[in-house]
N, C-alpha and C positions, 0 to 999 in steps of 0.2 A: 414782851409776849406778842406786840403788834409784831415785831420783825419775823419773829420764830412759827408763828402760826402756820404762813404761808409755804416752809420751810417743811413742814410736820406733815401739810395734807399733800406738797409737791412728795412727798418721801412716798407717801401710803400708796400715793398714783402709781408710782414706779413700780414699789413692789407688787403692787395688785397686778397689772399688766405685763412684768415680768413672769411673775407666777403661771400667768393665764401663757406665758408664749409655751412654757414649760410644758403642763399639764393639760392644754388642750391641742399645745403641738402636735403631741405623742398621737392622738385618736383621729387628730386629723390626717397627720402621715400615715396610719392605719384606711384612713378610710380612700388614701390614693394608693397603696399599696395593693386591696382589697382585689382588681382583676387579677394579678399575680397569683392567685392561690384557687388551690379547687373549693368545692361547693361547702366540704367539711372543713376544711380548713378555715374559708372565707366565716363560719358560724362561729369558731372558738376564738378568729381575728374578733369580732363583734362584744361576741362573749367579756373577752380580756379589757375591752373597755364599759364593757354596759355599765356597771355599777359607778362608775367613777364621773362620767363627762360630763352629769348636769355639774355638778359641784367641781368642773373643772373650769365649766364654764362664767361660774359666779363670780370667777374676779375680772374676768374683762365687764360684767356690770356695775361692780365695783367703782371699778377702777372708771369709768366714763360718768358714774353717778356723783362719783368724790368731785371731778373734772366740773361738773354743772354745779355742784353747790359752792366748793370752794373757790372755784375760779369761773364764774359764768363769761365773762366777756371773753377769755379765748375760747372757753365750750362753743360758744356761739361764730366765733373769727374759724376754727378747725374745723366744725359738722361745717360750716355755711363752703366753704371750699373742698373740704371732701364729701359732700354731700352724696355725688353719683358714686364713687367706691365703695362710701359707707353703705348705702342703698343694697347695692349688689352680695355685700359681705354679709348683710341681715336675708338675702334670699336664700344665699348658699345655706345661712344657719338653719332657717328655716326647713328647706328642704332637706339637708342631712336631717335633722329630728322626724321629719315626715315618714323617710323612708329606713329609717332605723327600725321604726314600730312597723311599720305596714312589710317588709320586706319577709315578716316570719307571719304575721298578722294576714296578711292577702294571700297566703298559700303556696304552696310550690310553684304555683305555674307562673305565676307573678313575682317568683325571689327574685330572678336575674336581672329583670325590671329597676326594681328599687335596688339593688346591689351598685348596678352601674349611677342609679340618680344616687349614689348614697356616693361613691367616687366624685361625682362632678360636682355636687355639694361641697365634698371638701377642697375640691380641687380650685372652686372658684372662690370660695370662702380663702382660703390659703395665699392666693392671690391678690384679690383683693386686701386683704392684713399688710401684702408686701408692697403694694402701691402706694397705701394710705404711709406707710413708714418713711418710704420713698421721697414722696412728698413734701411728710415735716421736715426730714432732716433738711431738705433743702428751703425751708421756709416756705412751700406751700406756692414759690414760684414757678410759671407754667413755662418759661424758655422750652426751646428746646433740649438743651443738653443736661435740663432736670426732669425731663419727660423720659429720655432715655434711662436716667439714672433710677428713676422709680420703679423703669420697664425691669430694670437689672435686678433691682431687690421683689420685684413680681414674682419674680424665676427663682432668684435664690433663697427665699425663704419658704415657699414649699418642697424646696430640696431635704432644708433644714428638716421641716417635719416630717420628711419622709423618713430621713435618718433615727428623728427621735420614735417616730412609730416602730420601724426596726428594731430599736435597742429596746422598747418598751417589751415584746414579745420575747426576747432573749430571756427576759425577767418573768413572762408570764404563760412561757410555752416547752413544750421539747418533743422528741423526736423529729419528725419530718420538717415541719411549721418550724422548728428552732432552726435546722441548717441554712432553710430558706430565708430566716428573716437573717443570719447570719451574710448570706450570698446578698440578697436588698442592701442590707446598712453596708457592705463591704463595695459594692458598683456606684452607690451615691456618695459614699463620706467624702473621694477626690472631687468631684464636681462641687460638694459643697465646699473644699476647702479652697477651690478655688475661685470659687462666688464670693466666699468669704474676703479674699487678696484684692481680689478687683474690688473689690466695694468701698474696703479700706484707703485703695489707692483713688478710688474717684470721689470718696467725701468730703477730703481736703477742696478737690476740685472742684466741685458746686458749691461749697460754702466758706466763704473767706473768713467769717466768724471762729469756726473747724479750725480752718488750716492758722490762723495766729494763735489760737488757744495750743495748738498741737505741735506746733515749730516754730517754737520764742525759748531760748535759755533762758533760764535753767529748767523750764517744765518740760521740755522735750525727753530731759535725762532722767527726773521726776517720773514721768510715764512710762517709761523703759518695761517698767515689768508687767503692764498690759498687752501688749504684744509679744513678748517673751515665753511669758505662764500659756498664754491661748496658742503660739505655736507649739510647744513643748505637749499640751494637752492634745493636739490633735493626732501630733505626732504617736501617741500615747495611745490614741482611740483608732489609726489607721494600723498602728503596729499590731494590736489586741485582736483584731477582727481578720488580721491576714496571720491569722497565728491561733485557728480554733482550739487544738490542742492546749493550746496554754489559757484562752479563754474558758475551756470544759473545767480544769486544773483551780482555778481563781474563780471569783463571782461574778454571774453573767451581769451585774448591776452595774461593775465597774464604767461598762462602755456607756449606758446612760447616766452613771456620774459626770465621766468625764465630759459628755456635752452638757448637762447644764453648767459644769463650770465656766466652757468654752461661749455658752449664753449671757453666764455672770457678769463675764471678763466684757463682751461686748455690753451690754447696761452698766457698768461702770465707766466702759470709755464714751456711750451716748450722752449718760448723765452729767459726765465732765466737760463736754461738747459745747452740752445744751446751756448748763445752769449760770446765772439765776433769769437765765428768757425761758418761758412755758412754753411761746414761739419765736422762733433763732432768728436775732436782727428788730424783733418786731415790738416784744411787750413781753417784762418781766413778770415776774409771781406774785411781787408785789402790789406792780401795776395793775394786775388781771383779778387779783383777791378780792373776796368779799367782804363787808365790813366786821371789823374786830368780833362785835357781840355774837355775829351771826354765824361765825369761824368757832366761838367759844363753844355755842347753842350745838353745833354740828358734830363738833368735834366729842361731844360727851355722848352722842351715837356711834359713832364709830369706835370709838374705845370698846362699845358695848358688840356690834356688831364684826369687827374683825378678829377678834376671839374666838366669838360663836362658828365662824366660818373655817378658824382655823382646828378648834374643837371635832365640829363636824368630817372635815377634809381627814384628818389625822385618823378619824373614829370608821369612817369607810373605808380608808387603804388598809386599816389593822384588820378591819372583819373579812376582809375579801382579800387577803393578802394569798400570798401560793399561785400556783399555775392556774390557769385557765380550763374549764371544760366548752362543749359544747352550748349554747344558748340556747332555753326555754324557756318556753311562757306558760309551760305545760304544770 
């Protein structure tokens, strides 16, 4: 049980923060999306997320609260180095939640106000996620040619959300607002797919841990189908989206299926990067664990608490499921 504990709460990490890249991707690329559309539009954008993004955003709490209990000494080695990104990512939050409320709250003459802070909210928050990513993979070192590399996934992981905002609206809108988010996800999927290429190809290169885990026979041939399935999917989500008619014909879900797979595929190839370092090169799961009784003590909350989260999450996307209207408070 000493071995497996550590094993159990690095899993929960994962999925908690996987979840979170998912489900609060989506509202975040809505919320960089947001000038693109007129004023009624930009409400039913709003709308299509309101019900959903506290309880989207509960598992990046999660997932950072599981990080301090169970593993305090890298909680501590990760905030203490990303300190200033993480700083910036908690204003962004902040200020997207600000101007969410006040943007219908402070009246018309003050919406476009909080519309555009409600954009750079998420813009910087978005950013800030892809630094901090950036970062780990590279072990948290400051070279230069891991500064770039962090700069690289800055950029390309608010792509990512922008796409998944797109596909989100596909699922939660139609007429006008539906062809538009169709033309959005259709001008971004290449650039992300190509964020995606570069990235793949320069993580070998900042992390020599990566590149022998990733090109040693026989696991290079083993791993085959991680890059395979995520091309094939992409190819799958670029074909769909240049091809309305055939997406009107099938379900608009498809397309944000297939990028959480395309997210899946990537958290599988992270985790087989990473594991068993909590940080790459530096200090195992083991190493970083906290003692047995206190892992036993914790773990019988989260048993209790991830359920509830999952109950909850499940119980809002059924009640509010269907298209989107207008947003009021009225």
């Amino acid at each position: 049980m000493e071995y497996a504990l550590p094993i159990i709460f690095v899993s929960i990490i994962g999925l908690a923060l996987f979840l979170y890249v998912i489900l609060d991707g989506y509202d975040l690329g809505i919320g960089m999306l947001l000038p693109l559309a007129t004023d009624d539009e930009k409400d039913t954008m709003i709308a299509s997320i309101g019900p959903f993004w506290d309880a989207n955003e509960t598992w990046i709490v999660l997932g950072i609260g599981v990080l301090l209990i169970a593993f305090p000494a890298a909680h501590g080695e990760i905030l203490t180095v990303l300190y200033f990104p993480v700083t910036i990512m908690l204003m962004g939050l902040i200020l997207r939640g600000v101007a969410f409320d006040f943007r219908v709250k402070a009246g018309d003459s003050k919406k476009a106000m909080w519309n555009k802070l409600f954009f750079i909210g998420s813009l910087v928050t978005s950013m800030a996620q892809g630094w901090m990513l950036g970062s780990y993979i590279t072990g948290m070192d400051s070279s230069w040619l891991n500064m770039i590399f962090s700069a690289m996934i800055a950029i390309a992981l608010p792509v990512l959300y922008i796409v998944l905002g797109a596909a989100w609206l596909l699922i939660k809108t139609e007429g006008d607002l539906y062809k538009k988010a169709v033309r959005w996800a259709r001008h971004a999927i290449l650039p992300m797919g190509i964020g995606f290429l570069l990235i793949s190809i320069a993580t070998p290169l900042v992390s020599e841990v990566i590149a022998a885990r990733w090109f040693v026979l026989p696991n290079a041939i083993g791993l085959l189908p991680i890059p395979l399935i995520s091309l094939l999917t992409f190819f799958m989500v670029y074909w769909l989206l240049n091809r309305p008619e055939v997406l009107n014909i099938l379900k608009s879900w498809l397309v944000f299926a297939g990028l959480v797979l395309l997210i899946f595929m990537a958290a599988i190839g992270l985790a087989y990067s990473i594991f068993p370092d909590i940080i790459i090169g530096k200090l195992t799961i083991w190493e970083s664990a906290s003692d047995t009784k206190s892992l036993m003590f914790v773990l019988w909350g989260v048993l209790i608490t991830l359920p509830a989260i999952f109950i909850y999450t499940f119980f809002v996307y059924r009640i509010f499921s269907g298209k989107a209207s207008s947003l009021s408070y009225q």
